[in-house]
N, C-alpha and C positions, 0 to 999 in steps of 0.2 A: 504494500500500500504506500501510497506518494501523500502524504497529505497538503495540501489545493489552498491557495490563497488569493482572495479577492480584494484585487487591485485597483477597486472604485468607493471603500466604505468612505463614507464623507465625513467621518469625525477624525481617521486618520491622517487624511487628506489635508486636515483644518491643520492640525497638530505637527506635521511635513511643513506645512507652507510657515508654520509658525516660527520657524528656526530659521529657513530658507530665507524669507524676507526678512529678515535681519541684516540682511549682507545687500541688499538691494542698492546699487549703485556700484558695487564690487567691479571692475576692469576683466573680464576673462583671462585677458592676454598678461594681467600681471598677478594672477592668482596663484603662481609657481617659480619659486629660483633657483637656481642653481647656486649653490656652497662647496665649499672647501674646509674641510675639519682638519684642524691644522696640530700638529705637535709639535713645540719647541720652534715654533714660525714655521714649518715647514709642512707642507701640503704632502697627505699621504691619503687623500680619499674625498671624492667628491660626490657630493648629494645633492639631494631634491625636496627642497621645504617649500611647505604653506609660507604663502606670502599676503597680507592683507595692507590695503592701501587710504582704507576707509579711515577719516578723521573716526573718535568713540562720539561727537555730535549728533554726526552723522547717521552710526548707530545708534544711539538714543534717540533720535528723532523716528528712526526705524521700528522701533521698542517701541513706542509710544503710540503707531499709527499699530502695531499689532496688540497691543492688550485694548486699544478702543474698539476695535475690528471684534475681538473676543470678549470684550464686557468683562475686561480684569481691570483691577486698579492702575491707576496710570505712573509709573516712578515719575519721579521731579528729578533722580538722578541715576543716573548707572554705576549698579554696584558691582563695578570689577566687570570683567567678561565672561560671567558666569549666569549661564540662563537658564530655567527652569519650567520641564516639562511634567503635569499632575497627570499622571493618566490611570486610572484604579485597574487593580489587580484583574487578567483574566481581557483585557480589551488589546493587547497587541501592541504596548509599550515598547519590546523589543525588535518586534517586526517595523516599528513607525519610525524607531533611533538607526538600523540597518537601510532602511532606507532613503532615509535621510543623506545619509553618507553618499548614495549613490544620486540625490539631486545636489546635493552641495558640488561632487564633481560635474556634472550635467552643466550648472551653471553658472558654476565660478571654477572650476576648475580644479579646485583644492583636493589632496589625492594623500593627505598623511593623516592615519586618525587611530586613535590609543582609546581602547575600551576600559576604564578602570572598574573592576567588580570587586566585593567584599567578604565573598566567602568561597571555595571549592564549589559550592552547588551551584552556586548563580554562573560561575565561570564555565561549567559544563553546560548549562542552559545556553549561553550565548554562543558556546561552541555548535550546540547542537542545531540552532535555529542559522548560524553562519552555512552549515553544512543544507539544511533541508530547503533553508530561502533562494540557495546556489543558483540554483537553477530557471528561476519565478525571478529573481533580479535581470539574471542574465537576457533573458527575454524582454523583459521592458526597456532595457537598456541598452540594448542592440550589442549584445557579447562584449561589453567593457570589461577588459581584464583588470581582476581583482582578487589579491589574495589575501589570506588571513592565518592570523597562526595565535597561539597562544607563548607566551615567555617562559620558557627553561631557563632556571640558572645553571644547568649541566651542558649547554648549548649560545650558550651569549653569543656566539661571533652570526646566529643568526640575522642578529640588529642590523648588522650592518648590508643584509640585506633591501630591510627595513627602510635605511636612511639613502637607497643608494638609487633604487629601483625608481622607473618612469610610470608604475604603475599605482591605482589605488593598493594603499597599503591599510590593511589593517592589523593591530597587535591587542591580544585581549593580556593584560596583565590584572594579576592579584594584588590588592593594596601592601597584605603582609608582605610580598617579594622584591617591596623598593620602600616602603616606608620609614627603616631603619639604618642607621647610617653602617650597617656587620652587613645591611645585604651584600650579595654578591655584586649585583647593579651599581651599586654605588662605589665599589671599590675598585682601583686602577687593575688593567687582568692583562696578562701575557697573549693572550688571543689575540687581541684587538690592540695590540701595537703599545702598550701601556695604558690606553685610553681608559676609562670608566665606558662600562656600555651605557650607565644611562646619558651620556654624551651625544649617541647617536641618535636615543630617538631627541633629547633637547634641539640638536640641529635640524632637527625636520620642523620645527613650530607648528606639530601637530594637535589636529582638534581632538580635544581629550570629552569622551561620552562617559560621564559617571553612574553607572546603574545602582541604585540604589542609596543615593550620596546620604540617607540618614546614617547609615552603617559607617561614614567616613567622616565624623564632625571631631573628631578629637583634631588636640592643636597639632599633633604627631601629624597627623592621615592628611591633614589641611595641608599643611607646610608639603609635604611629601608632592601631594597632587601638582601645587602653585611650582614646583622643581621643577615640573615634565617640562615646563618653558611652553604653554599653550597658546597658540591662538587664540581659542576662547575655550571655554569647558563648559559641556552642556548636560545638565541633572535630569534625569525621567524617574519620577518615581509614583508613588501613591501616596505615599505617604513622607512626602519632604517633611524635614524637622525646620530648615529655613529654605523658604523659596525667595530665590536670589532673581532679582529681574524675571517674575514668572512671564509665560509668556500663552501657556494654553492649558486651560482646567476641564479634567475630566472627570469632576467628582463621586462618588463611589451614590450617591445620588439620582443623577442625572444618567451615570450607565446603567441602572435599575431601571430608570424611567425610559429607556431609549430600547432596553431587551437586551442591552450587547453584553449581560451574564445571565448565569443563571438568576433563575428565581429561589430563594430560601425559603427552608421549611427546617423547623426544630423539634428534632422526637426528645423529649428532656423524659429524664428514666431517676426517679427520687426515689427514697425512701418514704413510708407515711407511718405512722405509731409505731417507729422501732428503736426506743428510747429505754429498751428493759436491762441492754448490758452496756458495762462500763467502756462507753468509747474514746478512746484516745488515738491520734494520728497525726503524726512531727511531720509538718511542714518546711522547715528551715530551722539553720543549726548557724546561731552569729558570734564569734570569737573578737573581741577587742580586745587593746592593750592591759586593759582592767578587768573584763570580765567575757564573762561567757554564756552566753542566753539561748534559748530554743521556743519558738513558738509552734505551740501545738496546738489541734481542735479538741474539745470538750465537748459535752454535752451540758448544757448550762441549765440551770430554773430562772428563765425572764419573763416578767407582766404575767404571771398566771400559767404558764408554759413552757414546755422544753424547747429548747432550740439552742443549735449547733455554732458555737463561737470558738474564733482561737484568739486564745490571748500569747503573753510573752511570760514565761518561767524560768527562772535560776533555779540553782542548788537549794535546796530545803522548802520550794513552795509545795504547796498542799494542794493538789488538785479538788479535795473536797470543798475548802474555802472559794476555789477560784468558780467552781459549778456552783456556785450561792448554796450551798450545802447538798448537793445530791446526792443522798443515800447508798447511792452504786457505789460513789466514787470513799466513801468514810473509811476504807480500812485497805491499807497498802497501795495509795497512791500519791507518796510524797517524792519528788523528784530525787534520788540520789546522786545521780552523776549525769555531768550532761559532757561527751566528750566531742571537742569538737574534729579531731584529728581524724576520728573512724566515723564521723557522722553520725550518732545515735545518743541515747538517752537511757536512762538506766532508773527503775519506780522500784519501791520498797514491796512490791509482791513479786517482785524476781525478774519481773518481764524488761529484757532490754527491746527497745523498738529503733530501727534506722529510718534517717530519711526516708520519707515516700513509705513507710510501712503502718500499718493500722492495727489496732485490737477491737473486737466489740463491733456493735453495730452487723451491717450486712453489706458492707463491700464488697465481697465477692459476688456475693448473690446479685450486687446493681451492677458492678460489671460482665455477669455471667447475662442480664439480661439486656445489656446495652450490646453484645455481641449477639443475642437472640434476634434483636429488632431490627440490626443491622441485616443480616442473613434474608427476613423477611421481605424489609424493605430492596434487597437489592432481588433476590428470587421473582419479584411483584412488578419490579420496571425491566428485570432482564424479557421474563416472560411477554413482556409488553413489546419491549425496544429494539430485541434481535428480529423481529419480523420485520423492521425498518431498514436493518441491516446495522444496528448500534449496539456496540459492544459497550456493555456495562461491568465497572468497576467500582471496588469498594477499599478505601486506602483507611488502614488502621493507626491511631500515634499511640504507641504505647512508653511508660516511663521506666520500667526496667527489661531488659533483654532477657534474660534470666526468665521472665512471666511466657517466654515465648520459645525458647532454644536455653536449652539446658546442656551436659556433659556427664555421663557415667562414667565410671572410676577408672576406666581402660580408655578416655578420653574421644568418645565415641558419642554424637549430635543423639540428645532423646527430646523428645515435646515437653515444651513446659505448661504451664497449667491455661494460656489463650488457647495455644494449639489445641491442647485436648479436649477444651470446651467448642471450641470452633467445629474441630469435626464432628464432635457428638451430637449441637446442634443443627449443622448443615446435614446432617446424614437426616437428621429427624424431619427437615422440610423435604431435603430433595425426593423423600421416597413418597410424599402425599401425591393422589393423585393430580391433581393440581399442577405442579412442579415435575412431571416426573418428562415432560417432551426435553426440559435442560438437564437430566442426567446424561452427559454427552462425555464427563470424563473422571477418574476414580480421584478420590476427596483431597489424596496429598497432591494431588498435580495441580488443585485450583487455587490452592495461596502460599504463600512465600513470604519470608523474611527480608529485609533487607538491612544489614548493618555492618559496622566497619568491624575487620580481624586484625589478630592481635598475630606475631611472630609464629604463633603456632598453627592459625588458620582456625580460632576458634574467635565468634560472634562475642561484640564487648558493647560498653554505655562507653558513649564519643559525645562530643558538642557538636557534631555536625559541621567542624570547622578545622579539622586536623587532616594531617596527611595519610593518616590508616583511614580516613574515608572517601579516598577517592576509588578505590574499585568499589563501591559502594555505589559510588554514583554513575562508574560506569556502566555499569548492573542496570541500573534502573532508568538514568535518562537517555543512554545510547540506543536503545531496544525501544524508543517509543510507539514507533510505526509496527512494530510484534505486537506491543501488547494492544493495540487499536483493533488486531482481527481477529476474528471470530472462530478462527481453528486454534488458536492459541488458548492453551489452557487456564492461564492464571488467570484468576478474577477477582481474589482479595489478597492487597498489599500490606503486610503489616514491618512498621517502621520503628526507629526510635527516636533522634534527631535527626537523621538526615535527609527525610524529606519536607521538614516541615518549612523549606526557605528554599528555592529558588528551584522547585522541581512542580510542575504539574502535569494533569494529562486532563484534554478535555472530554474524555469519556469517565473520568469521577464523577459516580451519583453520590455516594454515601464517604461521609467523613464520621468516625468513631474515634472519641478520647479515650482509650482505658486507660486511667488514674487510679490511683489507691485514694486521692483524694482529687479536691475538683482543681479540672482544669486552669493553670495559668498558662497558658500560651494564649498568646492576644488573638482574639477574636477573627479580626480581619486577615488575622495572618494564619489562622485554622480554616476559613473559608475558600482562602485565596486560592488551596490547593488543589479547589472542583469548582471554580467560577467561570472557566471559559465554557464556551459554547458545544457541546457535542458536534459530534462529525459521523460519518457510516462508511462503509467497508471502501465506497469509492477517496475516502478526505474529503468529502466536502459538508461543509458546516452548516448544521439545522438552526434556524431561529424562531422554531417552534415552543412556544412558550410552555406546552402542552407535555413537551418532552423534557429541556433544560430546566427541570428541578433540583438542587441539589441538599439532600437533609444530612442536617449534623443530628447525629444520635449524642445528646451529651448529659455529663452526668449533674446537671443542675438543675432549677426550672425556667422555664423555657421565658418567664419576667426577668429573672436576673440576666441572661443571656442576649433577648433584648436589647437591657439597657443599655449592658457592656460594651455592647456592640453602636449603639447609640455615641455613647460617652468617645467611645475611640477612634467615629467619625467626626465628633465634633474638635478632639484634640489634636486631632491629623492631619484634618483640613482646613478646619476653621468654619466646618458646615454649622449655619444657627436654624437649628431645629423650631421654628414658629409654636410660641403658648406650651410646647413640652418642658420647655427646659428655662428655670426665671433664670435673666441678668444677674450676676452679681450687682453689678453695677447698679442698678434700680432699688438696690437696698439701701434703706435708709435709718437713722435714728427718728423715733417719736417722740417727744415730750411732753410730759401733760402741760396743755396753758394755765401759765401762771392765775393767779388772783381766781381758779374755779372752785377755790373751797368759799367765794363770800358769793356764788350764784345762788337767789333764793329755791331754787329748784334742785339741786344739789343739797344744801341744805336741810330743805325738809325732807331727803331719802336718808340722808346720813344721820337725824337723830334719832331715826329708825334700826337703825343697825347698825351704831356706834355703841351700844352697850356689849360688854364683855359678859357672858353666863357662863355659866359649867351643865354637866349634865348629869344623868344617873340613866342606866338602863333595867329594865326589870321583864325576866318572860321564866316561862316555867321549863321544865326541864323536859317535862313529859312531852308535854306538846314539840318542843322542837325534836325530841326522838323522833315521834310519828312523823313529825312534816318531811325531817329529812328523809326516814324510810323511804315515804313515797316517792320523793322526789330522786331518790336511786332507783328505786326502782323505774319510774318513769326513764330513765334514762336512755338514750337511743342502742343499738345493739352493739356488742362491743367484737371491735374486728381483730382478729391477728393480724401484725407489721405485715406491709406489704408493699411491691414496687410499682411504683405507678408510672407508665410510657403515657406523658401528652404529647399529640402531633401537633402544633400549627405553621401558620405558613407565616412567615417575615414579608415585610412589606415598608418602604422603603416614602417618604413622601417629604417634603418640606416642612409638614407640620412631627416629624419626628420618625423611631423606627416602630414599628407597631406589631401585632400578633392579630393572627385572624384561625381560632379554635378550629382544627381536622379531623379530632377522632383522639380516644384515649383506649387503655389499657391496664390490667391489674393483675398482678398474679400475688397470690394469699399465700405469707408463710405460716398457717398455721399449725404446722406437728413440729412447732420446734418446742422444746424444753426449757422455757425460762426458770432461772432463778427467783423466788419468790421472797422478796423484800419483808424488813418487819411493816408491814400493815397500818397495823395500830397508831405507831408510832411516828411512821411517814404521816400519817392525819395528824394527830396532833399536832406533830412541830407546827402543821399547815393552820389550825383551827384552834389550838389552845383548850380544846375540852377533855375531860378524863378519859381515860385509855374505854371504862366501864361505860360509858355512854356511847363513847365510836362502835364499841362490841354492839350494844345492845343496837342501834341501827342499822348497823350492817346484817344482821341476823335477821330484821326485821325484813330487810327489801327484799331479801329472798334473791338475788345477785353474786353473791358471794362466790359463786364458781365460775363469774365470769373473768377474776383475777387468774384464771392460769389459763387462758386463750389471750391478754396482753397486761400482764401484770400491771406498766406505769401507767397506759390510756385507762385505766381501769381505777387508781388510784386518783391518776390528776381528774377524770368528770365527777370519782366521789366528793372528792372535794369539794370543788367546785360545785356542786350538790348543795353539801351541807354549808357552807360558808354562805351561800345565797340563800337558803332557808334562814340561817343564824342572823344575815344581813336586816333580812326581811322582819323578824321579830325584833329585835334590835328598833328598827328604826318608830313601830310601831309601839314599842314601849320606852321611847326615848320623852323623858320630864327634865323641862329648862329653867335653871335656878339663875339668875343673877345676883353674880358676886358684888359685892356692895360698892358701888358709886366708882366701879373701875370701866374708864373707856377707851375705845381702841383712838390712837392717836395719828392725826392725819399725815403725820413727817413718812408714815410708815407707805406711804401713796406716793408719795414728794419723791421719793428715793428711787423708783422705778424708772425703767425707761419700758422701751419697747423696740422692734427694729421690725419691717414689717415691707413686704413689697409693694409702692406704692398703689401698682397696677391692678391689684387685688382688692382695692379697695372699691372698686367703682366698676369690677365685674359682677 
């Protein structure tokens, strides 16, 4: 399969001309000179550099008619020769910056240009789209010879091809490979005549394209870039940290609204009432000159209910203090050792826990069902999408490698516990009759690992940014157009870091986080990985809205996901989501007006409710027995924990990110064996009534065996029960005494403020 690129989309078109016209007045005939690199005065090699002749007025004046033209802010001044391309994830950024190259020579002439990229991944993507664009350029540009290479420091005397040749040149270099004054590049080399090779490309005054220039803002990578000796340096990203002279915005927005990604949809896979065992799970482990801390998740008591917070603990904190006293947590969970060197933490019931590991709760069980729903959902659009001729694929991020490819003791590859769950699942759809037209090939041959090896050829945890992950990447982005067809077996990818930044494929439907705890990998940048467009067995790309869906199975709900996702287009881009999201700015201080305590109207409310009284309550024992009974007993039916899969669909619009409900999901744990809590006791702390009255109403409701089907959903509604019965008596036997001649004093009003957003006032 070839995959096919259409050389009329009009947004790319915009975004070409946007760079192009910048140079508008450029000379053809002086777009190129000829040099001499010279050592010790003496001429040993001659080259062919960009040459530009434009006053920066000139340019600016250029800038100026293109951000009017595209409805960007207009500079007052040019910052540096550094321009900036917005174009979101999945719309052809790389293909719009390759092309460019090739009208910049068209109509100026200019023929030297330096790819700077920020990581291994992204430098194989550019490789790979150089190789596959090959072709589809040459053709529009009537066979302009043009080559491209990427930078070996094992190879330097290449450069001087580079700097020599009459031809477009491209060179894709890595930031890490010239950034540092010990590279290779930077230092004089016996190859090249003593030269420094980064000499050669400086003498070219090549156009430097920075992909992903947020990845390059340190003062190190800055300084580095401003060395190549550029003409100008042009940024495409989605997400710029500074956009420098922008000059064309493709906001993650407007490519929603225009169709040119998928459409999102969120299967969010929770827990619901399973708050019976003590959960604990180390998030991050922080070492400073003075100390040493770890923040963990808990299970907390807040407002009347449990829910799941991490806080930050040292050496001797009390996890039962820090759960505002949760029962679970009372006995053997005070932190002992938190080390930071091996990454773990160490509790007085023996349990040491590392990084990314969990106790308690049902983490397995959400991610055994977040691989479940994944399997479905992709079984449900394959069955749909290969009669289209569309290969459907399913890319998994997982945070330990170990959870997926293990080593038996004679060092020989066994399944780790994704794998094993994976096939047990897939085995259990594909044989429904439903699914059984794609039983096409046997269960190990449809998914696959992909991760960097260590010296022995054994699968390791990498950042995704090291040199043991480049056959990693050759694995998985050189073989794109395989995995696109339909005889090819693999169907679900499972990763660790290294696909989650500069690798996609646009037949991703489903993206799957399994975490031990919830996802931190930025939102946009979990999407980014199945936002382009599908394609079918010919390459050529569908923009049927009906088909490009792509659902994240993740393990939060699907509000917080949302927002996330909200919050980090509006920080990225500077998108202002309309009435979702208040102004800071529109916050204000209130004061109360002076001289309102001598308003007669004021006045006569406050000596109404200026006297201080005390109070006294009185109700009978009996009666609150009975009312509470009933009022347990009345209680709704009490469920065993369970995981809940909601579908919606994301939806993207100026007035913010939104959710639009698709269908939900539940599977009941209930034959599990909880631990069964003192009772009694957890009431009382909660109610303050004798142990002998809690007995006597609990007997009464006739419930009492609802406590071992979810022991704490079971305790927290009694309560809640009783405390609203006791509330309710309480108020109705509440007698108001005033304390003699004492009143509340106005300074105590004086002293407030308020802060409040204006706009809310007058909606």
């Amino acid at each position: 399969m070839k995959l096919t690129f259409d050389p009329n989309l009009s947004f790319q078109l915009e975004a070409i001309k946007s760079i192009t016209d910048l140079f508008e007045g450029q000379p053809l005939e002086d777009s190129i000179i000829n040099y001499d690199l010279k050592e010790k005065q003496k001429s040993f090699i001659q080259g062919i550099s960009n040459n530009l002749v434009l006053s920066e007025e000139q340019v600016l004046s250029n800038l100026q008619g293109i951000q009017a033209k595209n409805e960007i802010k207009i500079s007052d001044k040019l910052d540096g020769m550094n321009f900036s391309v917005e174009m979101e994830t999945g719309t052809g950024k790389t293909y719009v910056y390759l092309r460019t190259i090739y009208e910049l020579n068209k109509l100026y002439g200019f023929k030297k240009f330096v790819i700077v990229v920020p990581s291994v991944a992204i430098r194989e993507g550019v490789l790979k789209n150089l190789e596959i664009t090959h072709e589809h350029f040459q053709t529009l540009y009537d066979n302009i010879p043009l080559n491209f290479q990427v930078y070996d420091s094992l190879k330097v005397s290449t450069l001087r091809g580079f700097a020599t040749t009459n031809n477009i040149e491209v060179l894709v270099l890595n930031i890490d490979s010239f950034a540092k004054d010990e590279n290779i590049i930077n230092k004089p080399n016996d190859k090249l005549n003593g030269q420094k090779p980064v000499e050669f490309i400086q003498a070219t005054n090549p156009i430097v394209i920075v992909d992903e220039p947020q990845n390059m803002e340190t003062e190190k990578r800055i300084t580095a870039i401003e060395n190549l000796n550029a003409l100008c340096t042009l940024r495409y990203s989605a997400t710029h940290r500074n956009q420098y002279n922008l000059t064309y915005s493709l906001n993650p927005v407007k490519a929603y609204d225009l169709g040119l990604v998928k459409q999102i949809e969120v299967d969010s896979i929770i827990e619901e009432n399973a708050f019976n065992d003590a959960f604990v799970s180390v998030v991050s482990i922080t070492a400073t000159k003075t100390k040493v801390t770890a923040k963990v998740s808990i299970n907390s008591n807040e407002n009347g209910a449990v829910k799941k917070k991490t806080v930050t603990v040292k050496v001797g904190d009390d996890l039962y203090k820090l759960s505002n006293e949760r029962e679970i947590y009372s006995n053997g969970y005070i932190i002992e050792e938190i080390d930071a060197v091996n990454q773990c933490i160490s509790i007085s019931n023996g349990n040491i826990l590392y990084k990314g590991d969990s106790q308690g709760g049902l983490t397995d069980e959400v991610m055994k069902f977040q691989i479940r729903k994944t399997v479905e959902e992709h079984l449900k659009k394959e069955k749909r999408l290969n009669k289209l001729g569309i290969k459907v694929l399913s890319l998994f991020f997982i945070d330990k490698v170990a959870n997926y490819r293990q080593y038996d003791s004679a060092g020989n590859p066994i399944k780790g516990k994704f794998a094993e769950w994976f096939e047990e699942l897939y085995q259990e759809y594909i044989t429904k009759p439903a699914f059984s037209e794609l039983n096409k090939f046997p269960v190990k041959d449809i998914h696959n690992g992909y991760f960097s090896q260590d010296s022995k050829g054994k699968v390791k945890d990498t950042s995704g940014e090291t040199k043991a992950d480049d056959d990693t990447y050759g694995l998985i982005m050189k073989e794109k157009e395989k995995l696109l067809n339909l005889d090819n077996s693999l169907r679900f990818i499972f990763s660790h870091s290294a696909l989650r930044e500069g690798w996609d494929n646009p037949n991703v439907f489903q993206i799957c986080t399994l975490n031990e705890t919830k996802s931190d990998i930025k939102k946009r940048q979990e999407i980014g990985r199945g936002l382009r467009l599908a394609v079918d067995q010919t390459g050529t790309r569908t923009y049927d809205q009906n088909i490009n869906r792509l659902t994240v199975i993740a393990n939060e709900s699907y509000d917080d996901f949302a927002k996330s996702l909200q919050k980090e287009i509006e920080d990225d881009c500077g998108v202002e989501f309309k009435g979702r999201i208040k102004n800071k700015r529109e916050r204000t201080a209130i004061k109360y007006r002076k001289g309102f305590e001598a308003d007669p109207k004021f006045l006569e409310i406050w000596e109404k409710i200026k006297k201080r009284i005390t109070y006294r309550v009185d109700y009978k024992t009996d009666e609150l027995i009975s009312l509470s009974a009933k009022a347990i007993k009345d209680l709704p039916e009490i469920k065993a924990p369970s995981i809940r899969s909601t579908k919606v669909q994301i939806s993207m619009t100026d007035e913010g990110v939104g959710t639009m409900y698709a269908g939900d999901k539940v599977e009941s744990y209930g034959d599990y064996s909880w631990k069964i809590p003192d009772v009694l006791g957890y009431i009382q702390s909660k109610t303050e009534l004798t142990r002998s009255t809690i007995q006597e109403i609990l007997s009464k409701s006739d419930r009492i065996e609802d406590i071992l089907i979810n022991p704490q959903l079971f305790l927290d509604l009694s309560t809640q029960a009783i405390k609203r019965t006791l509330y309710d008596l309480m108020i109705n036997g509440i007698k108001y005494q005033k304390i003699g001649g004492s009143e509340y004093e106005m300074a105590l009003f004086e002293a407030q403020e308020l802060e409040v957003y204006l706009k809310r006032l007058f909606i």
